[in-house]
Structures are given as C-alpha cells and as structure tokens.
C-alpha positions in Angstrom: -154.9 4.8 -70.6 -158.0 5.5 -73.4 -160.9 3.1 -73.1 -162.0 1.1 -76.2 -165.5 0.8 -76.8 -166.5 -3.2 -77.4 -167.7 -1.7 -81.1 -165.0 0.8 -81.9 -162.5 -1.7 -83.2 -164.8 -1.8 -86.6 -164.4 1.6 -86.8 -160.9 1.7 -88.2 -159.5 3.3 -91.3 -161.3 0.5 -93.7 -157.9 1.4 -96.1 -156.2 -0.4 -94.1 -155.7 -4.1 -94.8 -154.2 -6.0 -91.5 -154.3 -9.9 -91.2 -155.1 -9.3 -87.5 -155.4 -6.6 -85.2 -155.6 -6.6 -81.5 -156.9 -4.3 -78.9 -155.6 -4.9 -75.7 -156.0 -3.0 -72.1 -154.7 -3.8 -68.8 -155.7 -1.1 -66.2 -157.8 -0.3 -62.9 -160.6 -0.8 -64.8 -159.9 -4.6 -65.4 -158.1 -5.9 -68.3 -159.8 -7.2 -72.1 -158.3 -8.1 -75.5 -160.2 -7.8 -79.2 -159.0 -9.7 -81.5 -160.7 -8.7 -85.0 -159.7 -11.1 -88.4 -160.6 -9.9 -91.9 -162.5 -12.5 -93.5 -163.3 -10.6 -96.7 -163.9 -7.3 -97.7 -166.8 -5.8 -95.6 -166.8 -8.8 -93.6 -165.1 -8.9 -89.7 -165.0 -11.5 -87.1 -164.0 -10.0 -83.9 -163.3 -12.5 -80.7 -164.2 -10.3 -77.4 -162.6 -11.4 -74.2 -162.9 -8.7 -71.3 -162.4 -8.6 -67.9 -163.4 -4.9 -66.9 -166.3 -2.8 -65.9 -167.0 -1.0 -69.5 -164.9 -0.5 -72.1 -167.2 2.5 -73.6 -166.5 5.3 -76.0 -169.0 7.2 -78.3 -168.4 6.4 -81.8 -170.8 7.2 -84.7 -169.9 4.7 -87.8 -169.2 6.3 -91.2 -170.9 3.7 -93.3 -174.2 1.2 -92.9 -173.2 -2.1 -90.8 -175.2 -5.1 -89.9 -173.9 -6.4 -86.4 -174.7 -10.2 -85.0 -173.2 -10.5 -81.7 -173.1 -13.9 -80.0 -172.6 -14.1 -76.0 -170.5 -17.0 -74.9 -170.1 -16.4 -71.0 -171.4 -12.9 -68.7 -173.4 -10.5 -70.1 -172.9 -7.3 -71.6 -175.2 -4.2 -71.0 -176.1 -1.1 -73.2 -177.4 1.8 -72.2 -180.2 3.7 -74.5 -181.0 7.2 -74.9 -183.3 8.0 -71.7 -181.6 5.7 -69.4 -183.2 2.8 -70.2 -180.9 -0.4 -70.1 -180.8 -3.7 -72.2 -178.4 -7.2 -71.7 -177.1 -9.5 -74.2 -176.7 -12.6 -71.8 -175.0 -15.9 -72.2 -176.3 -18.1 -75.4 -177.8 -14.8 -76.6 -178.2 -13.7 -80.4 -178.3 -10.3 -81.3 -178.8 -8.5 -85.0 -178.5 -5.2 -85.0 -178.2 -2.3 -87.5 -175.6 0.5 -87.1 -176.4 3.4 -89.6 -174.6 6.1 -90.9 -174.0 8.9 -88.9 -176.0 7.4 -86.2 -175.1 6.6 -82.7 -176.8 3.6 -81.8 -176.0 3.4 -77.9 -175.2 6.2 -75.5 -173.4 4.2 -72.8 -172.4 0.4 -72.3 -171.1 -1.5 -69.2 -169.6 -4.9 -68.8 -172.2 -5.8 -65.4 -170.3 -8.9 -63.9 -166.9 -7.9 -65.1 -167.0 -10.7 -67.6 -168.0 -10.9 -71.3 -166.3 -13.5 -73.5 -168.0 -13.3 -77.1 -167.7 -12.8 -81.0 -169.1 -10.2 -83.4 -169.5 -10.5 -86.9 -169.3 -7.2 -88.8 -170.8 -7.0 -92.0 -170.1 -3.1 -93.7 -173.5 -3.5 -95.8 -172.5 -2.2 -99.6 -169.1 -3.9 -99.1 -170.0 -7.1 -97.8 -173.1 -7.8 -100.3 -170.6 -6.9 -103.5 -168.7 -9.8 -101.6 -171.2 -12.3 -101.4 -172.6 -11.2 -105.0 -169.1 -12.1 -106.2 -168.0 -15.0 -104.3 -171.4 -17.1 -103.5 -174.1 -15.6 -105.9 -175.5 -19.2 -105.4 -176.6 -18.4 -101.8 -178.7 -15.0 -103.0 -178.2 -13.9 -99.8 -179.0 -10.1 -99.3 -177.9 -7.7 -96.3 -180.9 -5.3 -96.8 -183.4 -8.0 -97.1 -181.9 -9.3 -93.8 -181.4 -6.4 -92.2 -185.2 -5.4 -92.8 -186.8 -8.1 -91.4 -185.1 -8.3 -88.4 -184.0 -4.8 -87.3 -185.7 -2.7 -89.8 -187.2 0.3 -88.0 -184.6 0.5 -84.6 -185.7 -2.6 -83.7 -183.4 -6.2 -82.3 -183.4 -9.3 -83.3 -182.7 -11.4 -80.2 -182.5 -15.1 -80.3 -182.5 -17.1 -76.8 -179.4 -20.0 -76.9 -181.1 -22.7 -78.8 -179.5 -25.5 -81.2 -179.3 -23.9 -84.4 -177.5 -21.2 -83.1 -175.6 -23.2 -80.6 -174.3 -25.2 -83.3 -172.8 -22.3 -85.6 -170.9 -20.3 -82.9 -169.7 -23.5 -80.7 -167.4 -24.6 -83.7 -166.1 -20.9 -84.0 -165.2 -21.3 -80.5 -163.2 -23.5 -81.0 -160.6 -23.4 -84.6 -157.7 -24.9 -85.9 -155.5 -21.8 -86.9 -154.3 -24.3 -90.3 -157.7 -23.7 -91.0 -159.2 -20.7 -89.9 -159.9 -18.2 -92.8 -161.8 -20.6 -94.8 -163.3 -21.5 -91.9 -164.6 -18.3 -90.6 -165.7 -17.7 -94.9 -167.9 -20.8 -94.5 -169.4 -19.8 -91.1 -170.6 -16.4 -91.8 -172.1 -17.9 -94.9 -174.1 -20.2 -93.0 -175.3 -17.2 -90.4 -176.2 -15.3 -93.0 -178.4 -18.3 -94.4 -179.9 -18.7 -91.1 -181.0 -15.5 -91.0 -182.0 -15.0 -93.8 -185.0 -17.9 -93.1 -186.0 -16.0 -90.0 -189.0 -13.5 -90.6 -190.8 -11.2 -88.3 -192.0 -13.4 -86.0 -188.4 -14.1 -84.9 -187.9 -10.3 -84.1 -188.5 -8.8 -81.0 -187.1 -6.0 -78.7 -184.8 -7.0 -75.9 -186.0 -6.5 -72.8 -185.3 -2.5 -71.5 -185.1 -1.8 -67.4 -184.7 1.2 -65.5 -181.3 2.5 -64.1 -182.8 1.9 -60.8 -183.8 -2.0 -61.8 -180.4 -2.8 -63.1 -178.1 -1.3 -60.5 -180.6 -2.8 -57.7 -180.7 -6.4 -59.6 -176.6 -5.8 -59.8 -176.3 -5.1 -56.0 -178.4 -8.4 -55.5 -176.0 -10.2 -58.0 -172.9 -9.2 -56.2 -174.7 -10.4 -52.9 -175.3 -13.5 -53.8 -171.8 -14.4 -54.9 -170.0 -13.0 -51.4 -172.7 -14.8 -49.3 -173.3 -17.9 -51.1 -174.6 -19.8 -48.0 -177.1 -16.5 -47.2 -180.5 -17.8 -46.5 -182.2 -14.8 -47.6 -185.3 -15.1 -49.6 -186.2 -13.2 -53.5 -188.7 -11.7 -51.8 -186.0 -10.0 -49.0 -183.7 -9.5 -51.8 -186.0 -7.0 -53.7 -186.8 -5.4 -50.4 -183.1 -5.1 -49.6 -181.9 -3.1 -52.9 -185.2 -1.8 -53.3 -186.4 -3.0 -57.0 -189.8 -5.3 -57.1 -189.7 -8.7 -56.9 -191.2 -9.5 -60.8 -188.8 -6.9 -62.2 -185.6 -8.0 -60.4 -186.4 -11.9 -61.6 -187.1 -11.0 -65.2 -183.7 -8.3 -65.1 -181.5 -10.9 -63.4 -182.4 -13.9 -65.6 -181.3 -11.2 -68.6 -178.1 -10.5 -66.8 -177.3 -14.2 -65.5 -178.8 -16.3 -67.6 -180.4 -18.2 -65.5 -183.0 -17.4 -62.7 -182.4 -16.3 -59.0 -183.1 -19.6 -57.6 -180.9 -21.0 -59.5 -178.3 -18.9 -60.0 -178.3 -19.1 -56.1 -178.0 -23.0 -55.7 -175.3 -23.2 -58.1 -173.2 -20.6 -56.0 -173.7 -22.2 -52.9 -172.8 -25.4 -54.2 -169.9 -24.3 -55.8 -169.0 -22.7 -52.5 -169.5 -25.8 -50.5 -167.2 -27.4 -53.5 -164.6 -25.4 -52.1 -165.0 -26.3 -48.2 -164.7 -29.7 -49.5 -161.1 -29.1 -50.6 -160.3 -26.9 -48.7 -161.3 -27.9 -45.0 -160.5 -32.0 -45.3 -161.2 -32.2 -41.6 -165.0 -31.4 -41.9 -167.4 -34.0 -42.5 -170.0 -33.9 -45.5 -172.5 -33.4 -42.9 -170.7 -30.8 -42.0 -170.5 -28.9 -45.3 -174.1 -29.7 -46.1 -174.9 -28.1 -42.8 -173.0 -24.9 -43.7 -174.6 -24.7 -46.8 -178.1 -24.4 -45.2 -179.0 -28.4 -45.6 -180.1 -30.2 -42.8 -180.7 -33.3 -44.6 -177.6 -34.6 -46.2 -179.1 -36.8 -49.0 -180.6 -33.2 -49.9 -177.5 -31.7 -50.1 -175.7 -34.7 -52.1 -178.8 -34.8 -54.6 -178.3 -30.8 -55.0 -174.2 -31.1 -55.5 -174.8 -33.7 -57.9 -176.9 -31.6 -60.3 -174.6 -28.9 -60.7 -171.2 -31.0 -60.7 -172.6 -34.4 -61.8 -171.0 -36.3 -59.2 -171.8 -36.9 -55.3 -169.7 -34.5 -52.6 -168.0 -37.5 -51.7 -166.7 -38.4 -55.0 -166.2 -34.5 -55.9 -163.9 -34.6 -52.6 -161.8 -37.9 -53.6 -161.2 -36.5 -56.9 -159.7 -33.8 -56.0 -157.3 -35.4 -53.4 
C-alpha cells in the first residue's frame, strides 16, 4: 500500500473542487487519516490524525504556498538536507514557506507514532485574490507575512501560549452546522495574528543530529516500558550514547515536556494502573513499586498529574 506524505494531500489537481477529501491508510506501518476541507479558493484546512511511523513521500509543489501547522498531541519530525533533524511538538506553531519547484524536506517521521494536528494551506496568489475580494477590510497580505516570518528558508515557531491556544482549541472542536463559516472566520483571525508578529517572533527550530534523535528516541521508548526504572538523565545519555545537555533540549522538542517530567508522569500513570488493576495491594504497596518510600510523597506526586489522591483515583474507578 503507497505511503502519503503528511503534506502531499495539498498537492492535488487544484481543478478539482471536492467538499472533502480524505486520505486514509491502515497497514504495518500504523494506520492515519487526512481529512482536508476547502475553505475558499487557495485556502485548505487539513485535520491530521496518524498513528504510524512516517507517512513520507517526496513531493515538490507546483505553485508558492504559505503552511501554519498547529501540533495538538505527539510530535512530528522532518528531516533536512544533510541529516539534520527538527520537531514540531505539542502546542507548537509552525509558518513555513513552500516554493515552487522546491523541495522543502528530504525525509519526515512520525517519532512516537502519534501526531494529531491541523494545517492550514494557503496557495499564495490564490488565497490573497481571496482575501482581496472577500475581506479587503483586514489588508492582510501573504507576501508581507510570509516575509517576515520565513523569508530567506527560515521558521517561524511559536511555543503553545494563549493567543495561539485560543485560535486552534475552538477548531478542535466544531459544530459541523457550522463549520465552513467557521473555519472562513478562523483563518482570518490567524492570518491577523500573524500578521502583528515581526522579526523578533522568528526564529529557527531547533536542528539535532541523526545520532541525537535516534539516541533521545531509544531513551523515550525506555522510559515508557520501564516506567518505575530508577535510572538517572545522566545514565540515560550514557546508555544510548547522546550527551546529557543535547538529549534534554532534543527530548523536550520531541515530548514536550522535560525528562524529569515526562518520567514522573509515566510512572504515575503506571502506578494508576496497579491501582485498578491489582485491588489486593495496598497504596503503600503501589507507592513502593513506583520507587516511593514515603507514601505522602507518592500521594502528593499522583495528585499533580491526576488531581486527585491514589485513594480517591482507586474508589473512582471501582
């Protein structure tokens, strides 16, 4: 079965005028589904839900396109000519140019086998005879924005914060009754916010080595099938071989969070599941499996990542 590439479903005959179209695969390489709406000419909105290692195939794009990806859960990874790897991570805010005839990424990979997300495509000459037509008032302009913020093969990334927060959590979340218009008033209020941002907003994201991402990977994938593991950062970069500072500052770009906590959250949510799962042992018990000696340790802990003590956690869920 062909792979799709997360930005090849833009890429289609433009002629063509669907309400919909969705890009679905289900194989050994996990499963995903692209769901693209046309919200005016020139302009896309594409919701990305995949479940699968990569989804990567070389496509050069036939016209000039400003991309703004938004990362709602996972992380998604591109690779750049010379091996050098970059992540859009969860709350991230990426603006991107794709120009004609030019192929802006030479390999991509889906990291923790999870990337849930939406792109808004804008085809540059299309789009801006669209928003000259339709909302002169904003005087937004493409090239202006495009410029500014990725002018010269450079990224605009954003770390989550409110403003941006606020415009993609509502598009999460859409009453179909309502949805075209919707989506029309959404990107206009994107492309607003961007347009405010100048060059102080812009910046590259961060680039690691092949070795540095599959070692920072390995000590991902560790962490989740040994949750109650007492090893140490510092044993972790000696284990997959990848220094300390580089393997914190890749895995906070792949997690979203850092190592520390990324590990506390798994071990709680592990000892979560001993709760429902073994009734017969004692929250002392779990606490002690999870590498707590002190119980009131372990309940202060628990309660920071679920909100609630183990001991309520456990009589909810009986």
């Amino acid at each position: 079965m062909k792979e799709f590439q997360f930005h090849d479903i833009y890429f289609l005959d433009q002629k063509k005028k669907c309400v919909d179209n969705v890009v679905q695969q289900n194989g050994e390489n996990g499963s995903g589904e692209m769901l693209r709406y046309d919200v005016a000419p020139g302009i896309q909105i594409t919701y990305n839900n995949l479940n699968m290692d990569t989804c990567y195939r070389p496509i050069i794009p036939e016209q000039d396109f400003l991309q703004i990806d938004h990362c709602l859960e996972g992380c998604y990874e591109c690779e750049l000519a010379g091996g050098a790897v970059s992540f859009l991570g969860e709350g991230d805010l990426s603006v991107s140019s794709l120009c004609k005839g030019q192929q802006l990424f030479v390999g991509s990979r889906i990291p923790l086998k999870k990337y849930r997300g939406i792109t808004v495509l804008l085809e540059t000459k299309t789009a801006q005879e669209t928003l000259n037509a339709d909302f002169r008032q904003a005087d937004i302009n493409l090239n202006k924005i495009k410029d500014a913020l990725c002018g010269d093969g450079r990224s605009l990334l954003i770390k989550s914060k409110h403003e941006v927060d606020h415009i993609f959590s509502e598009l999460y979340h859409v009453d179909e009754r309502i949805q075209y218009p919707y989506f029309w008033v959404k990107v206009i209020e994107l492309l607003l916010y961007l347009s405010l941002l100048d060059a102080s907003y812009v910046k590259k994201p961060r680039q690691f080595s092949e070795e540095v991402s599959k070692g920072t990977q390995k000590a991902y994938q560790y962490i989740i099938e040994n949750p109650f593991s007492k090893v140490t950062i510092a044993e972790l970069s000696e284990m997959f071989h990848v220094a300390e500072s580089s393997m914190k500052r890749c895995f906070a770009s792949i997690a979203g969070s850092s190592i520390g906590t990324f590990m506390k959250v798994k071990r709680m949510e592990a000892a979560a599941d001993l709760l429902v799962s073994e009734p017969q042992l004692s929250i002392c018990e779990v606490a002690e499996a999870a590498g707590y000696e002190n119980q009131s340790k372990f309940s202060a802990a628990f309660k920071s990542v679920f909100g609630v003590t183990p001991f309520a956690y456990r009589c909810k869920s009986w």
